[in-house]
C-alpha positions in Angstrom: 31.6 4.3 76.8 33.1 7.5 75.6 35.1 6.2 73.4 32.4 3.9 71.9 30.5 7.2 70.9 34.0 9.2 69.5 34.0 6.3 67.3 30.0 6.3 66.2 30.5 9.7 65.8 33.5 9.5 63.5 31.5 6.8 61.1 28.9 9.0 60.6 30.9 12.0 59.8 32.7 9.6 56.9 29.7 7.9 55.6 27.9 11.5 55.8 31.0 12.7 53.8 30.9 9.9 51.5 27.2 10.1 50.7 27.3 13.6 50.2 30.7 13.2 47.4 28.7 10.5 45.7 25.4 13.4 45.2 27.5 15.7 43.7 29.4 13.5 41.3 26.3 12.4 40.4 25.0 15.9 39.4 27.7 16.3 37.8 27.3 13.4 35.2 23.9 13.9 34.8 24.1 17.3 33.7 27.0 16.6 31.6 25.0 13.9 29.9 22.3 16.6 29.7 24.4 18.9 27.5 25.8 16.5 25.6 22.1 15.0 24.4 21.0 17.0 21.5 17.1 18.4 21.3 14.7 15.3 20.6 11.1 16.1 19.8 10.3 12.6 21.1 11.3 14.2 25.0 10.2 18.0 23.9 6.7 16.9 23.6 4.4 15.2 24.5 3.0 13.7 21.6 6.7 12.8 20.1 6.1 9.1 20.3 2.9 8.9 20.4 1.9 10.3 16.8 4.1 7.3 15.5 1.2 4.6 16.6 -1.9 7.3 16.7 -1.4 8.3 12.9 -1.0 5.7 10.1 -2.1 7.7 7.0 -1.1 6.2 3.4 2.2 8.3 2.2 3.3 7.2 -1.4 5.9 9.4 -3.2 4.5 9.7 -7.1 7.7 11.6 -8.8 11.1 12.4 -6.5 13.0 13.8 -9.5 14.8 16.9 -8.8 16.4 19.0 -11.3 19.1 20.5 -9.2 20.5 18.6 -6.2 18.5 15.5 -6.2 17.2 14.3 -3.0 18.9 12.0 -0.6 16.3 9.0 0.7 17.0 9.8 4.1 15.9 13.3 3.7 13.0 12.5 2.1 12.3 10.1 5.1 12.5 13.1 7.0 10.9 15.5 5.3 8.0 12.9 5.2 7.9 12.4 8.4 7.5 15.8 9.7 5.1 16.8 7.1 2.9 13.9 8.2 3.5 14.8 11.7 2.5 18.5 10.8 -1.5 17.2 10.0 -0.8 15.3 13.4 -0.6 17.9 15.3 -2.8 20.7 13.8 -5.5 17.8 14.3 -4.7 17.0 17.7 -4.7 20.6 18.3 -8.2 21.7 16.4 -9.6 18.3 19.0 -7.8 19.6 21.9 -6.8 23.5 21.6 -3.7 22.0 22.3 -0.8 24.3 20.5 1.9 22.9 21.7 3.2 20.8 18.8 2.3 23.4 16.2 5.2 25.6 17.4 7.6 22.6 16.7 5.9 21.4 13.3 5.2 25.0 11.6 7.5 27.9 10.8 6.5 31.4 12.8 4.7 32.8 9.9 3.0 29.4 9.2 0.8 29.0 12.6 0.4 32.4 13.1 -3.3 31.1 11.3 -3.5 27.9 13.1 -3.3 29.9 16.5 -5.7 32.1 15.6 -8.0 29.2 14.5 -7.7 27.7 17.7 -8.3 30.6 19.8 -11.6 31.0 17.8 -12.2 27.8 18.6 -12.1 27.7 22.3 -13.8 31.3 22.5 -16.9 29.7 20.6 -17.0 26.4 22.0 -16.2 24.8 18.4 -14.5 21.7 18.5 -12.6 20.3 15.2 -12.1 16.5 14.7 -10.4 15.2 11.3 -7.8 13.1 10.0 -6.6 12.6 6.3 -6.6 8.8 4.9 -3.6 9.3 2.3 -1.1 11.6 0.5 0.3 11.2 -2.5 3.6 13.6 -2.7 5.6 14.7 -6.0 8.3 16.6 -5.4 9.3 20.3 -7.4 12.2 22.0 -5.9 14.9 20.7 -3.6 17.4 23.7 -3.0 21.2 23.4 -3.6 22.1 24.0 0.2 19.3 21.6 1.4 17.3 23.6 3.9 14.1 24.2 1.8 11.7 21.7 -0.1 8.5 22.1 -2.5 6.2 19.9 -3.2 2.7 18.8 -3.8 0.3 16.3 -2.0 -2.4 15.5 -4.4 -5.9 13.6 -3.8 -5.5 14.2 0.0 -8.6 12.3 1.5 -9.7 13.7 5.2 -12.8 13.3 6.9 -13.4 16.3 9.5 -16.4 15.9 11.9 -17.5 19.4 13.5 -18.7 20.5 16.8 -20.2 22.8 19.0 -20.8 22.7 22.7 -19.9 19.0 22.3 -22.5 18.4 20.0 -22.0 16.8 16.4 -23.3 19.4 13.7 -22.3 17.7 10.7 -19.8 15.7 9.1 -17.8 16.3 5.8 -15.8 14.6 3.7 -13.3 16.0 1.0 -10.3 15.7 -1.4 -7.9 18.5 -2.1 -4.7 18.7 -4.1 -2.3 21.0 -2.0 1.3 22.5 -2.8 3.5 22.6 0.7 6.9 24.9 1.2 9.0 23.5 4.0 12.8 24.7 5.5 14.9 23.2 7.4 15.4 24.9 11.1 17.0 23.5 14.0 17.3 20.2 12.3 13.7 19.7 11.8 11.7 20.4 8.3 9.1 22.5 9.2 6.1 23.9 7.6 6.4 27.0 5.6 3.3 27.5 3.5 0.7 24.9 2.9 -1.3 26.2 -0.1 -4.9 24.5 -1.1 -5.3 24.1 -4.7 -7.7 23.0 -7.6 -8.4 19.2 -7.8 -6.0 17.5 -10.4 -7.6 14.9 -12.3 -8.2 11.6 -10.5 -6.1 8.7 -10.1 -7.2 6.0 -13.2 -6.7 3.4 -10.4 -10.0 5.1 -8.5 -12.5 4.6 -11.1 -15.3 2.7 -10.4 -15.3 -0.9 -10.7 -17.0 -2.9 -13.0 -20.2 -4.1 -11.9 -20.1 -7.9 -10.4 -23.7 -7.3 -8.6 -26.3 -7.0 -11.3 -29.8 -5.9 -10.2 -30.5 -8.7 -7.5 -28.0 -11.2 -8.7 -24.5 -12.5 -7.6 -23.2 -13.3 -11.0 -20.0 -15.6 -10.7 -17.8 -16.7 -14.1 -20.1 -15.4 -16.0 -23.7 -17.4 -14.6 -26.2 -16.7 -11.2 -24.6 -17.7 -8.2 -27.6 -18.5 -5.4 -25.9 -18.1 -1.8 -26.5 -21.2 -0.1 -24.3 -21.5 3.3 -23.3 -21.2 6.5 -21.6 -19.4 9.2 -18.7 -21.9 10.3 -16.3 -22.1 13.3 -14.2 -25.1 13.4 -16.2 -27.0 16.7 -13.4 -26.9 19.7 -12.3 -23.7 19.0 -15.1 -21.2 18.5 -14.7 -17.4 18.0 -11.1 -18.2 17.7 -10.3 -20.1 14.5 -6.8 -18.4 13.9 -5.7 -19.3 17.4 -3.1 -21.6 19.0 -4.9 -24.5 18.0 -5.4 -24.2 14.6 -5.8 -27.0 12.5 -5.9 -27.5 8.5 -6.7 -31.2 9.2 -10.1 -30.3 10.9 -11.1 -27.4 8.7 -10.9 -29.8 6.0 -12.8 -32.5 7.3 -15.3 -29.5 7.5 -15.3 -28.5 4.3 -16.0 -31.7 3.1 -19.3 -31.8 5.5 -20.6 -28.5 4.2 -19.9 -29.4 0.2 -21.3 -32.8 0.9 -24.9 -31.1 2.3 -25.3 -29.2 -0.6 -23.8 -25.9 0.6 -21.7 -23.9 -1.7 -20.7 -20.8 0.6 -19.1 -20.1 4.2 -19.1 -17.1 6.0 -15.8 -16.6 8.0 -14.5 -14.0 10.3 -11.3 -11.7 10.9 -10.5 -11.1 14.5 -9.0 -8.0 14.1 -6.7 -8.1 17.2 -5.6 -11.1 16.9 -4.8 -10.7 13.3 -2.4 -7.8 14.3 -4.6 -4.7 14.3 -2.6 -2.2 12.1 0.6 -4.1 11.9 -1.2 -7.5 10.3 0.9 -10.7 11.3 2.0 -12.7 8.6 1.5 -16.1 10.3 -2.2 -15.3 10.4 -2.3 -14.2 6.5 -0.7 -17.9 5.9 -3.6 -19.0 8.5 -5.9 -17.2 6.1 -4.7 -18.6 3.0 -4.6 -21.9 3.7 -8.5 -21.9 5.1 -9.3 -19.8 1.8 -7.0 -22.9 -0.3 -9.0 -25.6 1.9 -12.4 -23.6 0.7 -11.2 -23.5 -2.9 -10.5 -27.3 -3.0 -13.4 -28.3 -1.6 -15.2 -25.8 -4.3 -16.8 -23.3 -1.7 -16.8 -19.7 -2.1 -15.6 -17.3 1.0 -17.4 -14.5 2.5 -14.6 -12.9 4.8 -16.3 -10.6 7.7 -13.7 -8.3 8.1 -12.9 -6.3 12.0 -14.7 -8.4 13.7 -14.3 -7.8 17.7 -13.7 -3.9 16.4 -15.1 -1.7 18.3 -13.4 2.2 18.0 -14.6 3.5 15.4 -13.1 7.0 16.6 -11.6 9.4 13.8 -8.2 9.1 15.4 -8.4 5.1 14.5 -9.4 5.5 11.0 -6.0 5.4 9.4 -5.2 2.1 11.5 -8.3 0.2 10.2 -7.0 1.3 6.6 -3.6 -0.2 7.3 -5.7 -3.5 8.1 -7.9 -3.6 5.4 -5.0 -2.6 3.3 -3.1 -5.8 4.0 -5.6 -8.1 4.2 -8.1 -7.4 1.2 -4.8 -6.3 -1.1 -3.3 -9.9 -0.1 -6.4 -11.6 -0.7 -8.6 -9.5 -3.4 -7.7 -12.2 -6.4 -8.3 -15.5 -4.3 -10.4 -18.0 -6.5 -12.6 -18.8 -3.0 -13.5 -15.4 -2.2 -16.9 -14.4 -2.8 -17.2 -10.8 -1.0 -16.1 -8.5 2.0 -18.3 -8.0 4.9 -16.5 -5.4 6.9 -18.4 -5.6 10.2 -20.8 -7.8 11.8 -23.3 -6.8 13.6 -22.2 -2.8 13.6 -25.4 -1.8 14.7 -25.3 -3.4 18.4 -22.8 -0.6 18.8 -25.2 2.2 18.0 -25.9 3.1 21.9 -22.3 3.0 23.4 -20.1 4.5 20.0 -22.9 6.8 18.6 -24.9 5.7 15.5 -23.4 8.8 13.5 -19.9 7.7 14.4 -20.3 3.8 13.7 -22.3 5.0 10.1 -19.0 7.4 9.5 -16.5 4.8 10.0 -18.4 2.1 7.9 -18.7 4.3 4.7 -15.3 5.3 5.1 -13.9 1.4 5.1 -16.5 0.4 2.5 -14.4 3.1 -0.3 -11.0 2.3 1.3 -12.4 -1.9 0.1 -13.4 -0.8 -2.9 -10.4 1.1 -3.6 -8.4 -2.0 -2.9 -10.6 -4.5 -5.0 -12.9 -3.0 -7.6 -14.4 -6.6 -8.3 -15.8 -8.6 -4.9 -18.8 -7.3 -3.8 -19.1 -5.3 -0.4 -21.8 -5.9 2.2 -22.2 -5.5 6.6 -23.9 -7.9 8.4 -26.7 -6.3 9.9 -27.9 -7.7 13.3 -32.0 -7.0 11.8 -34.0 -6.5 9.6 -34.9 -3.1 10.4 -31.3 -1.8 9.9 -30.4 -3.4 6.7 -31.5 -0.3 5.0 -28.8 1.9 6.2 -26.2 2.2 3.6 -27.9 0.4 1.1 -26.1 2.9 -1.4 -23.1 2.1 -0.5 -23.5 -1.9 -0.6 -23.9 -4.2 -2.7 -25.2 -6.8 -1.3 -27.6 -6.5 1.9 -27.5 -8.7 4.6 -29.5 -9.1 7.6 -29.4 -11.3 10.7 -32.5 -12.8 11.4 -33.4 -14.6 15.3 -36.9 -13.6 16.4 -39.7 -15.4 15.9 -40.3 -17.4 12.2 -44.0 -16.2 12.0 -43.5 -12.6 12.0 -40.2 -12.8 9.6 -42.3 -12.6 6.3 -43.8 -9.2 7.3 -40.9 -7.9 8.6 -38.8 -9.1 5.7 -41.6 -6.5 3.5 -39.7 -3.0 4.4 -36.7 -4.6 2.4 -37.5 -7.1 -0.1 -38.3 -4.2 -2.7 -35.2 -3.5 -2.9 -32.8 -3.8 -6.4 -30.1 -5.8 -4.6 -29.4 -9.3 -3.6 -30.7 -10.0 -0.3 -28.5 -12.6 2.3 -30.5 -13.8 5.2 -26.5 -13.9 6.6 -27.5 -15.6 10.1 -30.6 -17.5 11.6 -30.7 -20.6 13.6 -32.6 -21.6 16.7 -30.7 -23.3 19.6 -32.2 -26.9 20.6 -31.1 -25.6 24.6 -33.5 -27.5 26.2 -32.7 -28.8 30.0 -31.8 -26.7 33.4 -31.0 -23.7 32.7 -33.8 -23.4 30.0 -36.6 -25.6 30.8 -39.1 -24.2 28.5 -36.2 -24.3 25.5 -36.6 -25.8 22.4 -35.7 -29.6 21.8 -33.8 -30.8 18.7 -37.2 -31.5 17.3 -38.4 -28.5 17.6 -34.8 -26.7 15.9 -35.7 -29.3 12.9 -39.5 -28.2 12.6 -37.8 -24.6 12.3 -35.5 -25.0 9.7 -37.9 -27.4 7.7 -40.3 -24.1 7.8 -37.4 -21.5 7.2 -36.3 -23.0 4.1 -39.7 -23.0 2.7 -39.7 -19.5 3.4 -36.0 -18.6 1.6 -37.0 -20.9 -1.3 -40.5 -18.9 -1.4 -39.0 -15.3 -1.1 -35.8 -16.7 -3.5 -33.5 -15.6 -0.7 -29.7 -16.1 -0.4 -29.1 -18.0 3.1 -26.4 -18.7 5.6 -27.3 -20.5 8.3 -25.8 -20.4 12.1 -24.1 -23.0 12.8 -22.1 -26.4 11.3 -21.6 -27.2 15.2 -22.9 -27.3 18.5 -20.0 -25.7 20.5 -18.5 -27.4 24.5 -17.0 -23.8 25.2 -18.1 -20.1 24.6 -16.2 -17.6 25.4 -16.9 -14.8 27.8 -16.4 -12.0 25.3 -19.1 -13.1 23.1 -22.3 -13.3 24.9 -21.0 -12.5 29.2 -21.1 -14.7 32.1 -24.3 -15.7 32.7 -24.8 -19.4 32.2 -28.4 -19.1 30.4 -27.1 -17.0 28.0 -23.8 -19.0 27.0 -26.2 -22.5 26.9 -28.1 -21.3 24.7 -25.4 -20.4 22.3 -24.1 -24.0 22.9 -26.7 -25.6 20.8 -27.0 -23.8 17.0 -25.7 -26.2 15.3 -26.4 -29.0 12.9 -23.8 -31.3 14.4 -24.5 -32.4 18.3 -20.9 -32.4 20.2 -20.6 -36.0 19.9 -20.5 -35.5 16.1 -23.8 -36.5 15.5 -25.9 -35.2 12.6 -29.0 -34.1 14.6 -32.2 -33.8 12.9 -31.9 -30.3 11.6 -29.3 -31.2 9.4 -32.0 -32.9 7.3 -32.7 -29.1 6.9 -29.8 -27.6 6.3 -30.7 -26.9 2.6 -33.5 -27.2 0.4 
């Protein structure tokens, strides 16, 4: 028995001997591999990596000439970089009073001001939120030995929303031209002096466009063009046209329904995650094209409804929704089919939860970045009602309204707008023919035809533009669009002209007038 414990005893002084060898050669390496790892601002702080997917501003170089040492393309990566970085972080820290990536972004001298700012800031409860949209840089002086750059940054766009105690005071929006000194220190190009200067003259490309909306006309190649549509989905796959199953052969077959009833216009939508988000997927442009091709052969034009299922908003998105309208409406912008942009449907509905200021921000900020994009298709946002087409109707060009609520008050509702100088698209209406358990006082398929027999003698009466809601009735709705409860998703089963056997049910009789 004693010896059975010498030798229990002798294992665990070699395992604890072992054990302990094997910590301290691995402290060892570690901190070798410590000292031989150089200083990365991605570890250093903590928004190292993040400002790479938080921050998408447009960065074009305009002139790189230098007359000395001229400019190697990876420093000018670099310099870019940290310069866009260097807006990163000063807004970050005006939203936050967080200072930490100024000290790494701007020279001693440089955020001597931005600290200061900051601590003014905090002190009076002020609270700073802004981004800039794009820069355009030309570059002055590159210095033989490398370590310091000049250059300008010209038609800077930001928006910059101020607060105090949490409460929004105002909003502004502004272009500057500025002239920025940066040195090299420590391996990083760091801000020196950033200098705010007089407004150079404007790029030619930023005029205004020539007018394609004429009082309350649509002109198209050179004659009226009287909206007659409707909103389609393709029938199995509703609210998600771009996905896994889709099919050219179907959307064709629909085309060839709509053209054939007298239609001339669809109204089609964007999913903006699926699409990509910021980083647009090129399989879903293709997906894009081709439906925009089927439209074109079948001789309908396109509204697109850009962002839809967007719901941000938030400054700190801004230059991400650029990046999205900037691949999709520059790809697209000279498509025979297309008719107009509609950047958001139904913004409005968003009001409560995002803030009306904030939603109202956002959408006159992506109706210039459209119109900077394509100065000829007409811009308009699908309102959810009447009583909000008016907001932005400056900015538009076309107003569009949704309209659901009952047919005998829409003519003195319709009042507040139909004044006004531009063309007016009832974008949505529709009644569902949901008539049976979970809506036993519904409305039968009769009673949907009786509504759209009245509605179009209304649009023909008032001279409206129309799109109607839907070419189908639909077997599944998804969650996302309308919840769980199975009233609610019925009901949106049952819009359409087209029963889900692929019957024309009487409505369709008054799908047009």
């Amino acid at each position: 028995m004693k010896k059975q414990n010498k030798m229990i005893y002798r294992s665990f002084i070699i395992i604890s001997f072992i054990a302990i060898n094997a910590l301290i050669l691995f402290g060892i390496s570690q901190t070798l591999s410590f000292l031989n790892t150089g200083a990365d601002r991605s570890s250093m702080l903590h928004i190292g990596v993040k400002n790479k997917q938080a921050y998408m501003p447009k960065v074009i170089w305009k002139d790189t000439t230098n007359p000395g040492r001229p400019i190697e393309k990876q420093t000018m990566g670099d310099i870019q970089k940290d310069y866009v970085n260097s807006w990163y972080v000063k807004n970050v820290g005006y939203a936050t009073y967080d200072s930490l990536g100024i000290f790494d972004f701007y020279t001693e001298n440089a955020r001597k001001n931005l600290l200061n700012g900051l601590q003014f800031n905090r002190t009076n409860n002020i609270k700073v939120i802004s981004t800039t949209l794009n820069h355009h840089l030309s570059l002055d002086f590159y210095s033989a030995d490398g370590q310091l750059v000049v250059f300008e940054d010209q038609n800077v766009t930001s928006y910059t929303q101020f607060f105090k105690e949490n409460e929004l005071q105002f909003a502004s929006k502004d272009t500057a031209d500025y002239k920025i000194a940066m040195l090299l220190e420590d391996g990083f190009w760091r801000v020196r002096h950033i200098v705010k200067q007089s407004l150079s003259q404007p790029d030619s490309t930023l005029q205004k466009k020539s007018p394609y909306v004429k009082g309350k006309k649509i002109i198209v190649d050179s004659s009226t063009y009287q909206i007659k549509g409707i909103n389609y989905y393709p029938q199995k796959t509703p609210w998600n046209m771009f996905g896994e199953d889709f099919n050219p052969e179907i959307i064709k077959t629909d085309f060839d329904i709509i053209k054939n009833a007298d239609l001339n216009t669809i109204r089609i939508f964007v999913p903006y995650t699926v699409f990509g988000k910021e980083n647009v997927k090129e399989d879903k442009l293709e997906e894009l094209l081709t439906v925009l091709d089927l439209a074109d052969a079948a001789r309908l034009k396109v509204i697109v409804t850009l962002f839809d299922f967007y719901g941000n908003y938030a400054i700190q998105d801004w230059t991400f929704t650029h990046r999205h309208a900037e691949k999709i409406v520059g790809k697209f912008k000279n498509h025979k089919a297309l008719l107009a942009w509609d950047i958001k449907n139904e913004p409005n509905l968003d009001f409560d939860s995002r803030g009306k200021e904030i939603v109202l921000a956002w959408l006159r900020e992506m109706i210039g970045q459209v119109r900077s994009l394509d100065r000829v298709h007409p811009i308009t946002i699908g309102w959810s009602s009447i009583e909000s087409a008016e907001l932005l109707v400056d900015e538009v060009d076309i107003v569009s309204f949704h309209y659901y609520l009952d047919l005998e008050n829409f003519s003195e509702s319709f009042k507040s707008i139909s004044s006004l100088d531009k063309p007016l698209v009832l974008q949505e209406f529709g009644l569902s023919s949901n008539k049976g358990l979970w809506a036993p006082f519904g409305n039968s398929a009769k009673d949907q035809a009786s509504y759209h027999k009245d509605f179009q003698e209304i649009i023909k009466k008032n001279k409206l533009h129309y799109m109607s809601w839907t070419l189908y009735d639909f077997d599944n709705i998804p969650t996302d669009v309308v919840g769980r409860l199975p009233w609610r998703k019925n009901t949106q089963k049952h819009f359409g002209f087209i029963d889900k056997q692929g019957n024309k049910k009487k409505s369709f009789e008054y799908i047009t007038h």
